[in-house]
N, C-alpha and C positions, 0 to 999 in steps of 0.2 A: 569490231575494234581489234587490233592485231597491235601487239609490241615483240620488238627483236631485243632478245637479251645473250650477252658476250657473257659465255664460257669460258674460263682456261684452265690448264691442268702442267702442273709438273710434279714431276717423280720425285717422292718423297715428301715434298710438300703439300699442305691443304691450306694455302690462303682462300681468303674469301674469294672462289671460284664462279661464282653466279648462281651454280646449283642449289643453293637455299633458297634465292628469290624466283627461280622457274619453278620448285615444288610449291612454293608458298600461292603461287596462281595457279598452279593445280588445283591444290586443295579449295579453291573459291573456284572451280567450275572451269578454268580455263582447259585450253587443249594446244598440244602442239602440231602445228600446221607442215612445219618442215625443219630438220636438220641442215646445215652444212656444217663441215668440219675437214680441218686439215691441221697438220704439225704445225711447232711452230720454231722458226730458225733453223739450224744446223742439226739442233738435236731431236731425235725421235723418242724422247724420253717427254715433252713436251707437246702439250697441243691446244686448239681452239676449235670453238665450234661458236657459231651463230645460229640461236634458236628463236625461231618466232612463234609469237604464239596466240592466241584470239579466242575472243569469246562471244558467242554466237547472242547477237540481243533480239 
């Protein structure tokens, strides 16, 4: 089973980033399969990543 979960980040800010819910399927065994990531808009203070992630049954 494999889900993709959306990342973002900007500078200065911590909104709900997604990074909680990729450690939280960590912590139940999952693994991550692949990164992508790039800025996001104009500024490079900002960015995105798409993480997938899967758990071997």
């Amino acid at each position: 089973m494999e889900k993709i979960v959306w990342v973002k980040s900007w500078s200065g800010l911590k909104p709900n980033d997604g990074l909680d819910e990729v450690n939280a399927y960590l912590e139940q065994g999952w693994s991550v399969k692949m990164i992508s990531a790039c800025e996001m808009g104009d500024s490079s203070n900002s960015g995105q990543a798409y993480i997938v992630i899967e758990k071997k049954e």
